[in-house]
C-alpha positions in Angstrom: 42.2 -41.2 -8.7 42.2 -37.5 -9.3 40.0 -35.8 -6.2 37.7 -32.9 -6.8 38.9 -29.4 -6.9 36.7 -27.9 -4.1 35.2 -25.5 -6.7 33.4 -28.6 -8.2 32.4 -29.8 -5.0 30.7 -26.7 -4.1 29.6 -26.6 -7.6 27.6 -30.2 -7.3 26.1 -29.3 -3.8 25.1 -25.8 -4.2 24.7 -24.7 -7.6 21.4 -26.0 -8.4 19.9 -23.6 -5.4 22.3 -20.8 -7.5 20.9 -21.5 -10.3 17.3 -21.6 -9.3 17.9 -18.3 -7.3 19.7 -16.3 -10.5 16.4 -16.5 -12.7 15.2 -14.2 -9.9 17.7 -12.3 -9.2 18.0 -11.6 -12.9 14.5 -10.4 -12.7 15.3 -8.5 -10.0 18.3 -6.6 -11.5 15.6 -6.2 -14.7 12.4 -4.9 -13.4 13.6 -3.4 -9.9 17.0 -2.1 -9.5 18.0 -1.2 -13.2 14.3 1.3 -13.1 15.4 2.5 -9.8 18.3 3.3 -11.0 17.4 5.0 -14.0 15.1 6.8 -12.5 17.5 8.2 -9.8 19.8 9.2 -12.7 17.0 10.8 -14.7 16.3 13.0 -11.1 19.2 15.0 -11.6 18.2 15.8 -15.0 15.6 17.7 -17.0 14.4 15.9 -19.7 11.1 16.1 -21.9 11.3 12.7 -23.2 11.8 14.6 -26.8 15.6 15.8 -26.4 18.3 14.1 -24.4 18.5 14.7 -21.0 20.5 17.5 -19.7 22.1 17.5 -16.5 20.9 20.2 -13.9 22.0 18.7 -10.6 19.8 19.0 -7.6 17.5 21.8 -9.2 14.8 19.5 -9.6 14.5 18.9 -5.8 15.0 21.9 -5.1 12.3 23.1 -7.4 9.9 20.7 -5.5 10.8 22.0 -2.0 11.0 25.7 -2.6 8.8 26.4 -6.1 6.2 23.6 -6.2 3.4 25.0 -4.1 1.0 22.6 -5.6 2.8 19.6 -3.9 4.0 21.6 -0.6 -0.2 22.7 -0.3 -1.8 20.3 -1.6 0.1 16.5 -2.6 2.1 16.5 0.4 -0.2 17.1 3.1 -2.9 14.7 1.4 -0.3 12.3 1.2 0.4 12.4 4.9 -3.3 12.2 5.8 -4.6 9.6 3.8 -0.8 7.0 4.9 -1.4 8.5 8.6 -5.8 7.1 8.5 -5.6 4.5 6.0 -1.9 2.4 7.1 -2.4 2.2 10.7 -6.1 2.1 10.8 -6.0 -0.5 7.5 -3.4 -2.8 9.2 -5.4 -3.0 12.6 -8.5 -3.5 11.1 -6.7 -6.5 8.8 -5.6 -8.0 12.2 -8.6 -7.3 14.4 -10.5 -9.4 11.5 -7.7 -12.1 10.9 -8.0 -12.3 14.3 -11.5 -12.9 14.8 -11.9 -15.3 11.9 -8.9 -17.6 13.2 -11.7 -18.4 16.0 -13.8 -19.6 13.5 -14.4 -23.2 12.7 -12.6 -23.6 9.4 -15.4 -23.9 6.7 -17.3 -20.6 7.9 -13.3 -18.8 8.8 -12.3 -19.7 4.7 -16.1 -18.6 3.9 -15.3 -15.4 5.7 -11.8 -15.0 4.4 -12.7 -14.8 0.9 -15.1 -12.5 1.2 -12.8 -10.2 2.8 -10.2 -10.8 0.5 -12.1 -10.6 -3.0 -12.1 -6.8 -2.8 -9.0 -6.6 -3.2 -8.8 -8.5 -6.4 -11.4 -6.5 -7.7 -11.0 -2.8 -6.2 -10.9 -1.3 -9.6 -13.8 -2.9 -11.2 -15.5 -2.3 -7.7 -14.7 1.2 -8.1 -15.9 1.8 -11.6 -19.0 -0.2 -10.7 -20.2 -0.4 -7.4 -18.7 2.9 -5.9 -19.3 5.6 -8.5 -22.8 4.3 -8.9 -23.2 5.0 -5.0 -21.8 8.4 -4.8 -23.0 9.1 -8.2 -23.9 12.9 -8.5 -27.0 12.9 -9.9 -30.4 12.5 -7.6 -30.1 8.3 -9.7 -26.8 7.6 -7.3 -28.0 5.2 -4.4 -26.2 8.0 -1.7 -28.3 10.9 -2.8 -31.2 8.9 -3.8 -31.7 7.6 -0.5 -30.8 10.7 1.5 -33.9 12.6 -0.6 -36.0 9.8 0.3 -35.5 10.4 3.8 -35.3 14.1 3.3 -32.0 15.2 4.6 -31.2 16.4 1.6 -33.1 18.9 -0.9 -30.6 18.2 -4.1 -28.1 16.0 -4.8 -24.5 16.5 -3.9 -21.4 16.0 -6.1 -20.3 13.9 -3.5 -16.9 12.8 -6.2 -16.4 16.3 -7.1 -16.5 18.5 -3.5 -13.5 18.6 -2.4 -15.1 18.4 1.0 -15.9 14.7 0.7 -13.2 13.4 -1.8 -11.2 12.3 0.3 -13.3 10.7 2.8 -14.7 8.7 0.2 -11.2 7.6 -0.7 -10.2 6.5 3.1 -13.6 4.6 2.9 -12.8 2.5 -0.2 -9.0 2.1 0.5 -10.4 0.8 3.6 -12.8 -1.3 2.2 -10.5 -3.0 -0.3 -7.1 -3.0 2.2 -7.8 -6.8 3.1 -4.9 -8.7 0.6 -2.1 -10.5 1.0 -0.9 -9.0 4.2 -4.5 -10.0 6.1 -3.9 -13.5 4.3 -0.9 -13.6 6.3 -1.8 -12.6 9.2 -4.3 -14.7 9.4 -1.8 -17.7 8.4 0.4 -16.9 11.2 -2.3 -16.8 14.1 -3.4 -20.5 12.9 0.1 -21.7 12.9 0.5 -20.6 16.9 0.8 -23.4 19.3 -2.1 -23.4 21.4 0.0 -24.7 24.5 1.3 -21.3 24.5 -2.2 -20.2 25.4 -2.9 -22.9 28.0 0.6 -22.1 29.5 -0.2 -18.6 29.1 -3.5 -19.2 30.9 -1.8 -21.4 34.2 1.0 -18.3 34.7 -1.9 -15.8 35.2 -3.3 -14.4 31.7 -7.0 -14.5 31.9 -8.3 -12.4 28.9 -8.4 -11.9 25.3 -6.2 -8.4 25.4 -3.8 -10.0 27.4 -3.4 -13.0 25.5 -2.9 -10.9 21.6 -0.4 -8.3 23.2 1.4 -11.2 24.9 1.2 -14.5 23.1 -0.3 -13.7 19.4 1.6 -10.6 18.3 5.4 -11.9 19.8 4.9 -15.3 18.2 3.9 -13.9 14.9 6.4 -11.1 14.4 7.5 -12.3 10.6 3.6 -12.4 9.4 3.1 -8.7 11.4 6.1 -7.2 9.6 5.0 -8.6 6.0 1.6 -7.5 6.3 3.0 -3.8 7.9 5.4 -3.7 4.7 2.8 -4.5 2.7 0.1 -1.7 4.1 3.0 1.1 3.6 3.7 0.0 0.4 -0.2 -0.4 -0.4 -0.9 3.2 1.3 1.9 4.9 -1.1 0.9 3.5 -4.7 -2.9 4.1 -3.5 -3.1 7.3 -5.8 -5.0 5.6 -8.9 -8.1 5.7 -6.4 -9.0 9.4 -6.4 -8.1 9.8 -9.9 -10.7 6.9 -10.8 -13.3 8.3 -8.5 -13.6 11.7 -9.6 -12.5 11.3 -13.2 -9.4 13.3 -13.8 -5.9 14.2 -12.9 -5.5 16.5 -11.2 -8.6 15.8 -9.5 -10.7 18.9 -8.1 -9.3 21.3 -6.1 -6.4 19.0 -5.6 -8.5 17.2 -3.1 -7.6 14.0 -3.4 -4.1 14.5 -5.1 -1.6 12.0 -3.7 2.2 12.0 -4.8 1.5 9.0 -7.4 -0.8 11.2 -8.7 1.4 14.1 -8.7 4.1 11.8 -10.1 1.9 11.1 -13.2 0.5 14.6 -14.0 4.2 15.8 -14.9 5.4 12.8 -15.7 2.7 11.7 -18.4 0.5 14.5 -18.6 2.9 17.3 -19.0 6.2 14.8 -20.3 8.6 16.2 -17.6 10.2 13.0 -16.5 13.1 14.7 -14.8 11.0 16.5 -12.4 8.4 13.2 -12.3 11.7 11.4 -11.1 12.8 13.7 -8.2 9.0 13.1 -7.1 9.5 9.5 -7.4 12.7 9.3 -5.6 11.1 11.4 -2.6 8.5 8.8 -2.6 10.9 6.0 -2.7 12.2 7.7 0.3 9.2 7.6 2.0 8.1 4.3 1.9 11.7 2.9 2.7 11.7 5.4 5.9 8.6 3.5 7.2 9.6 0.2 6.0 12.5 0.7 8.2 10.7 1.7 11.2 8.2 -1.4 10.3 11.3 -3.7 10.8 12.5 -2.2 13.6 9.1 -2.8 15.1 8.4 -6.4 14.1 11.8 -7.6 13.1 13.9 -10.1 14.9 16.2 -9.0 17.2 19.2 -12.1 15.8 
């Protein structure tokens, strides 16, 4: 009796799990590395999305560090505010409150959790809705109307068009709608902790709550910490829809609230420069994977 060639045999144990796992690699290739590609390639060029693209090397980024005082001013340092408030402060807030609902008997802690979660799902409608109607600026928006009542104001305030409170107002609603999949997690991986480790913990000398999340929680949950700090950066970064939405154009006033999504679109769809959109892109790309990597090296394991 012929015996197997060792090709078959690795064939017949592993290459259902292959073939399971090339449907998403071939997705992968599709939607995420091919665009990243082409969009790397199209960085180097100058193209109007009308005639081929022509080839003009590194002119683009250097356009964008040395000519672009619109993004150097304005997109840049907005960009580095709103990641440096809303990141941190949204992925503390998501554990501080995954946190407090894994205390929770479970019927009121999944209650709780879907509340928290739901804006999320619904930040856009939320912010067509329920957050333009409140900093509507008219003396009708619930804001203004109520500060009249109580006469701390004389007339209303164009609370979406000042570029004094823009971007406040964005921090807030990021904020508000920052609880997804990365809370979820979070929240997942306190539950799944042993709670020996806590009456160990508690015998060897830890007698309070700080002690116990700096010492037990955060070590034992490392993966679900990184995923939800991955997550929040990449969250923070494609953000830029919000101030758009809020005051109703792009670029929105005063280049208050302009991010480098936002930027991204304005001279990529708006004025149809998609070389120049590109570069932009690929800084962005940049960004994102230089804080991903410090995430990791944070919360990955050490193996």
């Amino acid at each position: 009796m012929q015996s197997k060639s060792p090709f078959r045999k690795w064939l017949q144990k592993e290459g259902s799990a292959y073939a399971f796992l090339s449907i998403y690699w071939l997705l992968f290739i599709i939607f995420i590395i091919v665009p990243v590609l082409a969009a790397l390639a199209l960085s180097f060029t100058f193209f109007d999305t009308i005639q081929p693209p022509e080839f003009i090397g590194l002119r683009n980024y250097i356009s964008l560090i040395t000519q672009d005082d619109t993004f150097m001013k304005y997109v840049l340092p907005n960009t580095i505010q709103f990641a440096v408030i809303v990141g941190p402060g949204g992925y503390a807030l998501a554990f501080m409150l995954a946190w407090v609902l894994a205390q929770l008997p479970k019927l009121p802690r999944t209650i709780f959790a879907l509340i928290l979660y739901s804006p999320s799902m619904t930040a856009g409608v939320a912010m067509a809705v329920v957050w333009k109607s409140l900093f509507s600026g008219d003396q009708t928006g619930y804001l203004n109307s109520f500060l009249m009542g109580l006469r701390l104001i004389q007339e209303p305030i164009q609370w979406l068009q000042s570029p004094q409170y823009l971007m406040p107002i964005m921090i807030v609603v990021t904020l508000w709608s920052s609880m997804g999949i990365g809370f979820l997690a979070m929240l997942a991986g306190i539950l799944e902790i042993n709670p020996e480790l806590y009456e160990a913990a508690a015998i060897d000398g830890l007698n309070s709550r700080w002690q116990e999340i700096f010492f037990i929680t955060i070590p034992s949950m490392k993966p679900q910490m990184l995923f939800g700090a991955v997550m929040s950066i990449v969250g923070t970064f494609q953000a830029g829809a919000i101030g758009v939405t809020l005051s109703g154009s792009n670029p929105t006033p005063r280049y208050a609230g302009q991010l480098i999504v936002n930027h991204i679109e304005d001279y990529g769809f708006l004025r149809y420069e998609m070389g120049y959109a590109a570069a932009v892109s690929v800084v962005l790309l940049l960004m994102v994977l230089f804080f991903t990597r410090i995430s990791n090296r944070l919360f990955g394991s050490e193996a």
